[in-house]
C-alpha atoms as an extended CHARMM CRD file, in Angstrom:
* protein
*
       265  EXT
         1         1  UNK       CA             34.0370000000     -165.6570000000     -232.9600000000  PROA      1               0.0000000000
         2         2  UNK       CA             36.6660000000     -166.6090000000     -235.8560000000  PROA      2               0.0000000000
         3         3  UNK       CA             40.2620000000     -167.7240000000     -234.4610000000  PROA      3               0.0000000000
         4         4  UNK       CA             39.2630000000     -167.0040000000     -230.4370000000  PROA      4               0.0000000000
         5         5  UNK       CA             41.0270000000     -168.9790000000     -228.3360000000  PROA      5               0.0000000000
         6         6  UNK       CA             41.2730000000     -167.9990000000     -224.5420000000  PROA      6               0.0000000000
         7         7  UNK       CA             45.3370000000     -168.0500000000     -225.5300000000  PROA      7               0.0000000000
         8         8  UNK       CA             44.8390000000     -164.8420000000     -227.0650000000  PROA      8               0.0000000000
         9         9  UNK       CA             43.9640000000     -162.5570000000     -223.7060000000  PROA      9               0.0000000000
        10        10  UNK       CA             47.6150000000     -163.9610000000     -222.3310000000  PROA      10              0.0000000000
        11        11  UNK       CA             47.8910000000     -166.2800000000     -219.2800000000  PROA      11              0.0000000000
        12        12  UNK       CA             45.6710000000     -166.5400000000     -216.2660000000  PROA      12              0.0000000000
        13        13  UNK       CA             46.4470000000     -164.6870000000     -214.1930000000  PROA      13              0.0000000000
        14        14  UNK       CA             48.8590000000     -161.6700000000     -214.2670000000  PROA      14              0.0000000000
        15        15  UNK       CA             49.7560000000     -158.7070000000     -212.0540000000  PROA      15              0.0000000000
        16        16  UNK       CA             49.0090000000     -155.7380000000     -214.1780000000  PROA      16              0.0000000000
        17        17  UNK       CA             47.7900000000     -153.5340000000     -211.4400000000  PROA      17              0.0000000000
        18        18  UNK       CA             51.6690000000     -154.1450000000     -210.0750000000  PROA      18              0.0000000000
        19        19  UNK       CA             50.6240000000     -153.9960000000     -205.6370000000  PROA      19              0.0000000000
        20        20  UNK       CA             53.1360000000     -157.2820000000     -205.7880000000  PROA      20              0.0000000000
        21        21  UNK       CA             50.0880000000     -160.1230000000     -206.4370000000  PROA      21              0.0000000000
        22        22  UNK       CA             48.6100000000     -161.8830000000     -208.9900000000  PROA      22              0.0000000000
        23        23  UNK       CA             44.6880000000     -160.4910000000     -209.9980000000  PROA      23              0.0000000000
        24        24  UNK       CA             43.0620000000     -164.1410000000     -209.0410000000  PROA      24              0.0000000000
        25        25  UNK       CA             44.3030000000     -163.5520000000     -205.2390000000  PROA      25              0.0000000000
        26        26  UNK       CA             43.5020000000     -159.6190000000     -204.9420000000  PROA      26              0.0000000000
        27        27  UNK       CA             40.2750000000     -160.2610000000     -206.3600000000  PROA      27              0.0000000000
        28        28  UNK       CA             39.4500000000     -163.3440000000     -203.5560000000  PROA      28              0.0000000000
        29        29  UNK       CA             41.0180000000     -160.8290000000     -200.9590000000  PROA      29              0.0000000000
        30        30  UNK       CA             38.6450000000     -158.0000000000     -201.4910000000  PROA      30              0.0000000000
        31        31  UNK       CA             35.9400000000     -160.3600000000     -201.9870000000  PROA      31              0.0000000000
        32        32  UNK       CA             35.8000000000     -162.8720000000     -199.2640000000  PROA      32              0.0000000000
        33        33  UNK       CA             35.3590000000     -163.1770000000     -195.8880000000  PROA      33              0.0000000000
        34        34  UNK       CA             37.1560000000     -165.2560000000     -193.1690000000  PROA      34              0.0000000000
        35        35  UNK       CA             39.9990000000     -164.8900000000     -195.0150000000  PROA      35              0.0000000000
        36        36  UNK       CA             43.5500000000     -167.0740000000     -194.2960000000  PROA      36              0.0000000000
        37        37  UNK       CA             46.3410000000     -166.0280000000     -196.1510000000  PROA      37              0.0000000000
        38        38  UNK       CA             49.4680000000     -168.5800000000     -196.8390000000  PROA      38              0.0000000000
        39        39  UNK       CA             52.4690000000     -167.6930000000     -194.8260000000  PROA      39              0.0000000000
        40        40  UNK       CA             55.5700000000     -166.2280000000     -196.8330000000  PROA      40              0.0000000000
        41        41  UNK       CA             53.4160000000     -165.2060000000     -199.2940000000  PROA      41              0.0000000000
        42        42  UNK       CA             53.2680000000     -161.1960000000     -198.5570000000  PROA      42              0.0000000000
        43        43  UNK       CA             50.1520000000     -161.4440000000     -197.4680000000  PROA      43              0.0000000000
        44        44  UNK       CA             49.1530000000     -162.3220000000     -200.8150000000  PROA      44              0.0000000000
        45        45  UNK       CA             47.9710000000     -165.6890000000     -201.5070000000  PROA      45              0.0000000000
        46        46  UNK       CA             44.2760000000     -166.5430000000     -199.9800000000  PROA      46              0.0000000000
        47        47  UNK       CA             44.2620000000     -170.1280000000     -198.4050000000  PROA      47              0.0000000000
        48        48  UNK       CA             40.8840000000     -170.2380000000     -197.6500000000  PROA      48              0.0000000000
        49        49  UNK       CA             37.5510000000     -168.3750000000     -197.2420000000  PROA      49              0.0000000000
        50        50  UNK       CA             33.6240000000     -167.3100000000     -197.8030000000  PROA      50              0.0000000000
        51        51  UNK       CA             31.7170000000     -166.1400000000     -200.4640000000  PROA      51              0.0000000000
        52        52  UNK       CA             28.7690000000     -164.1710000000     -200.1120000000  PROA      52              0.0000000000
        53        53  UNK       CA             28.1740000000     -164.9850000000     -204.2990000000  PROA      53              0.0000000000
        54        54  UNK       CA             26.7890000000     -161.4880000000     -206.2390000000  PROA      54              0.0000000000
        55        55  UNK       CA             24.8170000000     -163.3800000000     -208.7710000000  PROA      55              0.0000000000
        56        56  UNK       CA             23.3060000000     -165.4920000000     -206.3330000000  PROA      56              0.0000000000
        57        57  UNK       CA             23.1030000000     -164.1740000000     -202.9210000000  PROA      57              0.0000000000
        58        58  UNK       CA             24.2970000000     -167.5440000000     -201.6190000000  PROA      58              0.0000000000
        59        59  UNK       CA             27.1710000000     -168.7650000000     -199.0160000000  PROA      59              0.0000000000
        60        60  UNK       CA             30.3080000000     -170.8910000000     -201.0350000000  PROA      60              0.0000000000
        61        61  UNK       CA             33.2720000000     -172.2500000000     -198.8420000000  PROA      61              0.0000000000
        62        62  UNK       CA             36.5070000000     -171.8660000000     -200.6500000000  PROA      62              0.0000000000
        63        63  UNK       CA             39.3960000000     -173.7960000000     -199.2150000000  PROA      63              0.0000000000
        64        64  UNK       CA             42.7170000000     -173.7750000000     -201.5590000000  PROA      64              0.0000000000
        65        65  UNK       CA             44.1730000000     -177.2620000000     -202.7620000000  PROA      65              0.0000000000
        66        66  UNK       CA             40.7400000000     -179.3970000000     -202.3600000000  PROA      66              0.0000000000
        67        67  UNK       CA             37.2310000000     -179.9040000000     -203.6580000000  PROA      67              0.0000000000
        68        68  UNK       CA             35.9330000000     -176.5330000000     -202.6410000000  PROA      68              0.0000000000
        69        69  UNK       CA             38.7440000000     -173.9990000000     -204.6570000000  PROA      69              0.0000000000
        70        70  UNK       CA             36.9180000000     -175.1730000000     -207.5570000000  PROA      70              0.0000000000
        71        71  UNK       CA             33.4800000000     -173.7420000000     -205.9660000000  PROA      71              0.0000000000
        72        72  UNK       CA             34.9060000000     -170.2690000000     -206.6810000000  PROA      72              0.0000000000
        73        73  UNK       CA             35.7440000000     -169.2570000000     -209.9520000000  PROA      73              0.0000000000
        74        74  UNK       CA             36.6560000000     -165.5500000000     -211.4210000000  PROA      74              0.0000000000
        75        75  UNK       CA             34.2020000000     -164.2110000000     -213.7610000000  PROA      75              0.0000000000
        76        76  UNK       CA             34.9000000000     -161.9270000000     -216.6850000000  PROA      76              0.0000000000
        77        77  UNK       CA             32.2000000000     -159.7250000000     -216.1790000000  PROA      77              0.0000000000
        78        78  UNK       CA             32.0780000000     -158.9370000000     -219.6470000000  PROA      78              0.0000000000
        79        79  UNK       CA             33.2420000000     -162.4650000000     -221.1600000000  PROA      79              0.0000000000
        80        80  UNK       CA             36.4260000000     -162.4300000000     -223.2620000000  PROA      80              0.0000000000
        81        81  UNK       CA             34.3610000000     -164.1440000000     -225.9110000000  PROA      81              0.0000000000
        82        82  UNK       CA             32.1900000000     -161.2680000000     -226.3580000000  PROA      82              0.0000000000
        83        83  UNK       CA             34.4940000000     -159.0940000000     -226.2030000000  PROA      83              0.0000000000
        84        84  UNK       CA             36.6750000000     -161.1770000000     -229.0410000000  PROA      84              0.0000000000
        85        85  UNK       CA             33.1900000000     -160.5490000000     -230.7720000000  PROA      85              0.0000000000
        86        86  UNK       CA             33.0980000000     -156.9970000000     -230.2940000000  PROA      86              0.0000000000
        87        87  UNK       CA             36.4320000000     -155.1600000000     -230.7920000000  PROA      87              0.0000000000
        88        88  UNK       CA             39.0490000000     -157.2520000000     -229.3590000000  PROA      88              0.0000000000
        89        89  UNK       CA             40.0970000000     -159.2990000000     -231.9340000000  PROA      89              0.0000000000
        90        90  UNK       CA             41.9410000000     -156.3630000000     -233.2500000000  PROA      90              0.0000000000
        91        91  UNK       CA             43.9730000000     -155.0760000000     -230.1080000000  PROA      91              0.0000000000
        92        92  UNK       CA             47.0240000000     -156.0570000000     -229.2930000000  PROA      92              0.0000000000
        93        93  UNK       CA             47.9450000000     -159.1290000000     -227.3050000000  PROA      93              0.0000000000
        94        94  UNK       CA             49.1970000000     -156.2490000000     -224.5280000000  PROA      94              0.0000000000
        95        95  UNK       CA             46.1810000000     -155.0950000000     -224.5770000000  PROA      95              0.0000000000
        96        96  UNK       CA             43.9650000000     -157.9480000000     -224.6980000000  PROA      96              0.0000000000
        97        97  UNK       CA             46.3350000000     -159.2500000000     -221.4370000000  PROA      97              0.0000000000
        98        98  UNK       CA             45.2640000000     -156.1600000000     -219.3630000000  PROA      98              0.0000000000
        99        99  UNK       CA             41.2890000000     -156.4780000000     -220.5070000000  PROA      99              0.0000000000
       100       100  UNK       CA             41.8120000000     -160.2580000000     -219.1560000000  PROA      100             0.0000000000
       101       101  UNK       CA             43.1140000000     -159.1450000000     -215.8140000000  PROA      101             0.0000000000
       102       102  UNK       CA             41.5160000000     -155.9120000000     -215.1610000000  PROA      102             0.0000000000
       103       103  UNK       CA             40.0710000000     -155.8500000000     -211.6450000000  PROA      103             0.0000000000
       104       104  UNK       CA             37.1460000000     -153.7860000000     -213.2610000000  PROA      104             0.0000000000
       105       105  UNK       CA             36.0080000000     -156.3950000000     -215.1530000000  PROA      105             0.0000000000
       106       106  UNK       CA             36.5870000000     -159.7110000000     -212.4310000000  PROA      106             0.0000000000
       107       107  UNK       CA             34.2280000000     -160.6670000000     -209.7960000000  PROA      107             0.0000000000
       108       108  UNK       CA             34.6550000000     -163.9480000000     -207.2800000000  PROA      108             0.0000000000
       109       109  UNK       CA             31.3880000000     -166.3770000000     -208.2930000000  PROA      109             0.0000000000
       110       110  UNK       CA             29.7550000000     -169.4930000000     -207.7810000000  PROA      110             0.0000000000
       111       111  UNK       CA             31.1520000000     -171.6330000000     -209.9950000000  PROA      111             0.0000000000
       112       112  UNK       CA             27.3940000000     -173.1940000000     -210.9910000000  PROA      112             0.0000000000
       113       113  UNK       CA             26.4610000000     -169.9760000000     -212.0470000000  PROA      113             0.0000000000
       114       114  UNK       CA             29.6560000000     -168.9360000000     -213.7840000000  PROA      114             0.0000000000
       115       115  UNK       CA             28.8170000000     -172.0930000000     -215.8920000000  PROA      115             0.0000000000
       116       116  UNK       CA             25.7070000000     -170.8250000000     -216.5810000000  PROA      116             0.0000000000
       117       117  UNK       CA             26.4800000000     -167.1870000000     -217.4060000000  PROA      117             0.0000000000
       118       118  UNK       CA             28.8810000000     -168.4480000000     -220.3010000000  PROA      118             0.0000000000
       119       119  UNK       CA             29.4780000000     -166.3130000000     -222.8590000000  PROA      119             0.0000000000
       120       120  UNK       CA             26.5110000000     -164.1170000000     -222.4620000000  PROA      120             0.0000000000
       121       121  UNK       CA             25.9680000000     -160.4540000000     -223.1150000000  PROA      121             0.0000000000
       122       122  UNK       CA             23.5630000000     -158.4180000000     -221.0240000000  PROA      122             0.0000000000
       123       123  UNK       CA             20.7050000000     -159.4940000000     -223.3250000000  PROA      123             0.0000000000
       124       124  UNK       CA             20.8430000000     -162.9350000000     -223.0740000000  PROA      124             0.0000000000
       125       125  UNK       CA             21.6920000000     -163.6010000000     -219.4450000000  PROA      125             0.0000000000
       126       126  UNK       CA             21.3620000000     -161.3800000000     -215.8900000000  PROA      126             0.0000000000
       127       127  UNK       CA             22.6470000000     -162.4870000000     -212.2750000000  PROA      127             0.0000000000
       128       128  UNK       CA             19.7030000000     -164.8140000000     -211.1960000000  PROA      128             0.0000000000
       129       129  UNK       CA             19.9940000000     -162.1530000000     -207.6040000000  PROA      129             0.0000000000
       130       130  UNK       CA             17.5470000000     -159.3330000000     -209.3670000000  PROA      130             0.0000000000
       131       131  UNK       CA             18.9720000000     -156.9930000000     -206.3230000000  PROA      131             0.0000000000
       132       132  UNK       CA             21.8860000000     -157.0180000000     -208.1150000000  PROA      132             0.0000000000
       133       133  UNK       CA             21.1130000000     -156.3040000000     -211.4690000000  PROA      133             0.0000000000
       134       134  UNK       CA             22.2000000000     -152.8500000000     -211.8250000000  PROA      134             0.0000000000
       135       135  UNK       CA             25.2970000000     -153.0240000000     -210.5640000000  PROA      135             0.0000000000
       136       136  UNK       CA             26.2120000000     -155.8530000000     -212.9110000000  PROA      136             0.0000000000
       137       137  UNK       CA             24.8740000000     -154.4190000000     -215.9410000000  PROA      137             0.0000000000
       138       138  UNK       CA             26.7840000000     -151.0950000000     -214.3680000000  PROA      138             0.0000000000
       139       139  UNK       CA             29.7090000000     -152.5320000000     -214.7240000000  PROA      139             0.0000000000
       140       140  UNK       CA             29.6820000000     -154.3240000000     -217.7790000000  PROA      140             0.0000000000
       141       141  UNK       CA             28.9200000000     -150.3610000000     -219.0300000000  PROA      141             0.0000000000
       142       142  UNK       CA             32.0290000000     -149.2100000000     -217.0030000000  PROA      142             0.0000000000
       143       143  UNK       CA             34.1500000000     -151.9800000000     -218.7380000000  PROA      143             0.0000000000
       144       144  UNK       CA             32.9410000000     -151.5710000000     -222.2150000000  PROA      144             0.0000000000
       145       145  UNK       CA             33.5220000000     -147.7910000000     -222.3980000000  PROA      145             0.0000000000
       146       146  UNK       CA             36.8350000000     -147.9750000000     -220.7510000000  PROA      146             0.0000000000
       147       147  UNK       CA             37.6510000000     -150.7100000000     -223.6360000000  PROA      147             0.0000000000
       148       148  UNK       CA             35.9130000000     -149.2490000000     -226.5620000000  PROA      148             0.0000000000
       149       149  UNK       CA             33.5960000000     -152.7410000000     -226.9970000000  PROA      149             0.0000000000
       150       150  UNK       CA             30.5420000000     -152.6880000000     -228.9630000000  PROA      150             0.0000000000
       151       151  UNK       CA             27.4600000000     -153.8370000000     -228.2170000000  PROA      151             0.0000000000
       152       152  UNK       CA             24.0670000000     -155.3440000000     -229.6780000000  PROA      152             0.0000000000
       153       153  UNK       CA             21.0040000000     -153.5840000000     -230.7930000000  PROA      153             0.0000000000
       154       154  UNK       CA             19.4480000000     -156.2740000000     -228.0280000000  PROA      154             0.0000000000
       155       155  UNK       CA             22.6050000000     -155.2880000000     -225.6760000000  PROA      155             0.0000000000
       156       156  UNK       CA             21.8680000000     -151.6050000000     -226.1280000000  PROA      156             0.0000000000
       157       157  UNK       CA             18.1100000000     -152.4510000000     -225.0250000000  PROA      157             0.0000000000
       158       158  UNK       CA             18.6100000000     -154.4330000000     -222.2050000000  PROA      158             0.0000000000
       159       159  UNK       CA             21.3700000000     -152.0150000000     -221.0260000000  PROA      159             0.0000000000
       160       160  UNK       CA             18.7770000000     -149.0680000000     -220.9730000000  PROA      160             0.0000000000
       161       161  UNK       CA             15.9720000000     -151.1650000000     -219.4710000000  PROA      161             0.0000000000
       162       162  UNK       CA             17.8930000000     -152.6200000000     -216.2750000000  PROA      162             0.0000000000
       163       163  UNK       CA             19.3500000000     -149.0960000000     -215.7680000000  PROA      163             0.0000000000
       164       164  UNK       CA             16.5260000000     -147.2120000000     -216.5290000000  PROA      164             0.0000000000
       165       165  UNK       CA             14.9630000000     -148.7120000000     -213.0520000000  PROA      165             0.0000000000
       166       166  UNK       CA             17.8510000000     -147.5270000000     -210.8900000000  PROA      166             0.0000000000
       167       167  UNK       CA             18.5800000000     -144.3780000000     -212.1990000000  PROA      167             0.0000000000
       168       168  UNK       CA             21.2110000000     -143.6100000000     -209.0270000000  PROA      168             0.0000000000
       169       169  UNK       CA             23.3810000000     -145.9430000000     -209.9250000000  PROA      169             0.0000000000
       170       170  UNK       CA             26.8620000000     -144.9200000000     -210.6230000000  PROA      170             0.0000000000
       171       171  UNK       CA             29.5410000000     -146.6530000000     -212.6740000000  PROA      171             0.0000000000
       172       172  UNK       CA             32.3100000000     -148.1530000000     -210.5260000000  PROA      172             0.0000000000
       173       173  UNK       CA             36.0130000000     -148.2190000000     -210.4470000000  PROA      173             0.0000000000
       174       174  UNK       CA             38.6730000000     -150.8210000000     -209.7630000000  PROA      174             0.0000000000
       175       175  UNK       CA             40.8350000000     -150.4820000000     -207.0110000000  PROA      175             0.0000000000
       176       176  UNK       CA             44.2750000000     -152.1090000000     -206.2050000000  PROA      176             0.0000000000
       177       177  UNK       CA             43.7980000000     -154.7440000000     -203.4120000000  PROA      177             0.0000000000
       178       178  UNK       CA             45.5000000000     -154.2760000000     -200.3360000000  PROA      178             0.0000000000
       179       179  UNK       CA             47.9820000000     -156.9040000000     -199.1510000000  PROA      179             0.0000000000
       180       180  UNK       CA             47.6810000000     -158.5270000000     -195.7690000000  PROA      180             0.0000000000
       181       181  UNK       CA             45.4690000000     -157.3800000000     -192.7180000000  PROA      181             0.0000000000
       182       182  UNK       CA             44.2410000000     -160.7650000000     -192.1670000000  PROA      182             0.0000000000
       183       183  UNK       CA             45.2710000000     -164.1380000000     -189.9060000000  PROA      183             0.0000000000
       184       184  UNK       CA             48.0300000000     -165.9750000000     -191.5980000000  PROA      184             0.0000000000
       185       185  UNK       CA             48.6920000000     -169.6590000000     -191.6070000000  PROA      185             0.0000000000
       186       186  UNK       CA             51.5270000000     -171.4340000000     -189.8160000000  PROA      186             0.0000000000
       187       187  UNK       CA             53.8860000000     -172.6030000000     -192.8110000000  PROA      187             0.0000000000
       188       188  UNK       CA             54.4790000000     -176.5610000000     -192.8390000000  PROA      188             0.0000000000
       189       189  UNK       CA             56.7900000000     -178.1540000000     -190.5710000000  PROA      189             0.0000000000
       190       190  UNK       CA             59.8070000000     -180.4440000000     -191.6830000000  PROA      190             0.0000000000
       191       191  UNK       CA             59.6040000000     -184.1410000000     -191.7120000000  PROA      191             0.0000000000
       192       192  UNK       CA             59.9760000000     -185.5480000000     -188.2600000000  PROA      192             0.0000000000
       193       193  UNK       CA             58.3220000000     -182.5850000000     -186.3160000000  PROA      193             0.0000000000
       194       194  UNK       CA             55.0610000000     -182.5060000000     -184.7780000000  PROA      194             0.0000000000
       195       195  UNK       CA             52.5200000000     -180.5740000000     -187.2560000000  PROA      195             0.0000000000
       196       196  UNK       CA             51.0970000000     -177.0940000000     -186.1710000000  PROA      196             0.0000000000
       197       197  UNK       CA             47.5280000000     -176.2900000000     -187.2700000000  PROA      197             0.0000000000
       198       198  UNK       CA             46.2190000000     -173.2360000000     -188.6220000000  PROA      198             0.0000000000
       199       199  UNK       CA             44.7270000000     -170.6690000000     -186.1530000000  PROA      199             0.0000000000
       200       200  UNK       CA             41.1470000000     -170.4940000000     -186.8360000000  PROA      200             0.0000000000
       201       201  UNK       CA             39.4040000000     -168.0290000000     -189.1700000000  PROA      201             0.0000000000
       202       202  UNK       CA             38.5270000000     -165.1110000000     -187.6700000000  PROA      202             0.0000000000
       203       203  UNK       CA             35.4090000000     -163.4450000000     -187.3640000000  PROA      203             0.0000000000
       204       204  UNK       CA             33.0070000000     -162.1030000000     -190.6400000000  PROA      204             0.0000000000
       205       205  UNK       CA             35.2800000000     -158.7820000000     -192.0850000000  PROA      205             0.0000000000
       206       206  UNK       CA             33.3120000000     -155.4200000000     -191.7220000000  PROA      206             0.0000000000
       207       207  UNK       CA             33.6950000000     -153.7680000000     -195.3350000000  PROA      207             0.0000000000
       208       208  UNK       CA             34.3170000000     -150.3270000000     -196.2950000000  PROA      208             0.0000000000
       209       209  UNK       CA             33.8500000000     -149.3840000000     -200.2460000000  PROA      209             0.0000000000
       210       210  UNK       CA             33.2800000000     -153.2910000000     -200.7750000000  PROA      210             0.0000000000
       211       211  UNK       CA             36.8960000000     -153.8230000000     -199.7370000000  PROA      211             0.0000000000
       212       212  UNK       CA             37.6020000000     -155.7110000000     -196.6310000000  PROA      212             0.0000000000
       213       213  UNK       CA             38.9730000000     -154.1000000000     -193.6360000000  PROA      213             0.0000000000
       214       214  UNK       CA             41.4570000000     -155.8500000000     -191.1700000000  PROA      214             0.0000000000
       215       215  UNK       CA             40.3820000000     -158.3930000000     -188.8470000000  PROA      215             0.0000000000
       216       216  UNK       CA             41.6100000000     -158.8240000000     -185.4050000000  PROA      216             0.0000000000
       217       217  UNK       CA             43.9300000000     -161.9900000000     -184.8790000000  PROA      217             0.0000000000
       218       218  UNK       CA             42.1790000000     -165.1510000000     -184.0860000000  PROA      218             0.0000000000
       219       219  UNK       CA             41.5350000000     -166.2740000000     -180.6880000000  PROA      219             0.0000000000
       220       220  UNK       CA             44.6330000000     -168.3170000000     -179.8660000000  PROA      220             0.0000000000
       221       221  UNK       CA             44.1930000000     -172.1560000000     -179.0030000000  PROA      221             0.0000000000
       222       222  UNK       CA             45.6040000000     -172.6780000000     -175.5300000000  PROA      222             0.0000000000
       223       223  UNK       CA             49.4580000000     -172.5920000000     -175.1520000000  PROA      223             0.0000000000
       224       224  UNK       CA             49.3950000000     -171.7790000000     -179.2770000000  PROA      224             0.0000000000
       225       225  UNK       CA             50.1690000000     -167.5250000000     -180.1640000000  PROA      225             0.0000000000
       226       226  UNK       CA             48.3790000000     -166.4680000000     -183.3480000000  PROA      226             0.0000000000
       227       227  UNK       CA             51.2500000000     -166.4660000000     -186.1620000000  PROA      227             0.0000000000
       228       228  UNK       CA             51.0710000000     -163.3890000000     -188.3850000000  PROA      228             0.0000000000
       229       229  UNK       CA             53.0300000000     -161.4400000000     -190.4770000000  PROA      229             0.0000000000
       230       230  UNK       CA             56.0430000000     -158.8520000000     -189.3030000000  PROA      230             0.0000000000
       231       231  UNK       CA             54.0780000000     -155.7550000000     -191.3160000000  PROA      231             0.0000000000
       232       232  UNK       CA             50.5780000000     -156.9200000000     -191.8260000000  PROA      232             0.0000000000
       233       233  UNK       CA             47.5600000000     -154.6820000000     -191.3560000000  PROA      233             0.0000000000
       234       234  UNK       CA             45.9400000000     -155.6260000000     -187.9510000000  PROA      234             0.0000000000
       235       235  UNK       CA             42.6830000000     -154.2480000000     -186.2600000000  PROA      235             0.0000000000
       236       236  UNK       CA             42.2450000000     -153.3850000000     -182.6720000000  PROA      236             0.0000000000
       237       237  UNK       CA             45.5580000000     -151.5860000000     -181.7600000000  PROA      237             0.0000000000
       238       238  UNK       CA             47.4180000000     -153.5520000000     -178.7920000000  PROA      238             0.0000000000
       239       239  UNK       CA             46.6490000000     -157.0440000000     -179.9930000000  PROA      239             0.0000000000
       240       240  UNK       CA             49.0420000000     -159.6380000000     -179.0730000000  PROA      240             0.0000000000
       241       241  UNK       CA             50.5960000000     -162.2410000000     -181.1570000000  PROA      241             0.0000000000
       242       242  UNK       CA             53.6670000000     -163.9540000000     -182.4700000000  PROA      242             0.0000000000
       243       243  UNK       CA             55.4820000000     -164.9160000000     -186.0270000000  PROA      243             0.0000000000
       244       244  UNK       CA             55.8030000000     -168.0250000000     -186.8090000000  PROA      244             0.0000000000
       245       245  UNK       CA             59.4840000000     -168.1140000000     -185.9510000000  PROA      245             0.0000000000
       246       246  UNK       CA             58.0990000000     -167.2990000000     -182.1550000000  PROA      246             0.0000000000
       247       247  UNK       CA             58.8030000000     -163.1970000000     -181.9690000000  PROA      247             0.0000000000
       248       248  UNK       CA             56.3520000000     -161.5890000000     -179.7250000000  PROA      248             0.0000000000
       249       249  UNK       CA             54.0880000000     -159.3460000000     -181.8200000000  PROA      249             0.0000000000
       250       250  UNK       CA             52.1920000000     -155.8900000000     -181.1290000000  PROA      250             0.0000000000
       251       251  UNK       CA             49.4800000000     -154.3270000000     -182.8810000000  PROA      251             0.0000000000
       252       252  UNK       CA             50.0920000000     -150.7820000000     -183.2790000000  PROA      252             0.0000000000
       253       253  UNK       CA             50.6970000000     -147.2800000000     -184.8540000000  PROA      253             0.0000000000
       254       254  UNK       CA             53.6730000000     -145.1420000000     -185.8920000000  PROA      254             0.0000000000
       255       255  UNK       CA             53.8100000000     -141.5420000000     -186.8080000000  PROA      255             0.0000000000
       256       256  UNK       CA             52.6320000000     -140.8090000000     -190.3880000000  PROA      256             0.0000000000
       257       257  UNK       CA             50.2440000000     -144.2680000000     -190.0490000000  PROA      257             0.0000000000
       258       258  UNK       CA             47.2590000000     -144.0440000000     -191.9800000000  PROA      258             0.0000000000
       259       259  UNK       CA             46.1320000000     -148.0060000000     -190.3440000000  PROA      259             0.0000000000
       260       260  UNK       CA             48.0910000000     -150.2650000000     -187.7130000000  PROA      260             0.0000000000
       261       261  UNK       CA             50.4620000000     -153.3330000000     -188.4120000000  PROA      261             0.0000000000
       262       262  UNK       CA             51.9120000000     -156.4580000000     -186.4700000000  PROA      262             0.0000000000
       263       263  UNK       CA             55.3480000000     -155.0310000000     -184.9280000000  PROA      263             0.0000000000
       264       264  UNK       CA             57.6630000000     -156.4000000000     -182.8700000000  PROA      264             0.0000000000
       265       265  UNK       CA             56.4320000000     -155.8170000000     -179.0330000000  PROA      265             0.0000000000
């Protein structure tokens, strides 16, 4: 552990996949449910949400800009302290940036439990959800043989015994996070106009691959469209709604589209 500093794997966080959004964001989009996304932002930034927590099994609220954002925290699946310990203190800062931001090697957690984890390797700590065992220690496989890291006699043994009880298991892959496909939230008013309140979250997202498809837009409160995005993903074709500047808004399909987005109706 001589000279790491959390410095060294760059800032936190960076857009290395390049889909036009920092990793932090992509990963809370794939991962959470009853997503709101801020306005203006691409369809990038997530404003609020569930977490259905891996290492736990439990429910956390996240809710940017108060008490709850800090209830969700992005874990290094393989910590960058061990991996300091185990190869990276030689790479490159380049490459050390990319290990720190690799959507391979980030998961959405409880923060409680992401305390708890710490630094540790797959022989000193396991997700406390023994379901999910073998996809964790998967993973931190996956990430260490895509990075060259070592690992521990003790690693090495615990490795062999989790996955020697799930034998199907397959390593995963990362995936670029889709922008969009969920409600969006009204941007603030100016000073000296009435103030417009978010639609309300929609409904639990279905999943497909672990990745989130699109949600229908929220039920509108009376006299009040749903504001989305000119562009977003949107699920069930013919939906109504409206941008926030008031243009009327159409769920729906083009030629040569693979899913349907808000257009003008």
């Amino acid at each position: 552990m001589t000279g790491y500093v959390r410095a060294a794997f760059g800032p936190s966080w960076s857009d290395t996949d390049r889909n036009g959004c920092d990793q932090r964001n992509d990963v809370l989009r794939t991962q959470l449910q009853r997503i709101t996304l801020k306005a203006g932002s691409r369809g990038c930034t997530v404003l609020s949400g569930t977490l259905t927590d891996p290492y736990t099994g439990g429910v956390v609220a996240f809710r940017r800009s108060s008490a709850s954002s800090s209830s969700v925290e992005i874990d290094h699946v393989v910590p960058l302290a061990d991996a300091w310990a185990k190869g990276a203190l030689g790479w490159s800062g380049s490459q050390r940036t990319a290990f720190a931001n690799d959507p391979l090697n980030l998961l959405a957690v409880g923060a409680r439990v992401n305390a708890q984890k710490g630094a540790g390797d797959a022989a000193t700590w396991l997700p406390p959800a023994k379901g999910y065992r073998c996809a964790y220690v998967a993973r931190q496989v996956a990430v260490k043989a895509k990075y060259r890291l070592s690992v521990t006699s003790a690693e090495r043994t615990a490795i062999a015994r989790i996955l020697g009880g799930c034998p199907a298991t397959v390593l995963p892959a990362a995936r670029v996070a889709p922008l969009g496909g969920w409600p969006t939230a009204a941007p603030p008013v100016t000073a000296g106009r009435p103030s417009q309140a978010s639609p309300r979250p929609a409904a639990p997202t279905a999943t497909r691959g672990g990745i989130p498809t699109p949600e229908a837009a929220s039920p509108p409160a009376p006299g009040r469209p749903t504001v989305v995005r000119p562009g977003a993903f949107c699920a069930p074709q013919g939906a109504r709604a409206a941008t926030s500047r008031g243009t009327s808004m159409r769920c729906s399909t083009r030629a040569g589209d693979v899913r349907a987005r808000w257009r003008a109706a």
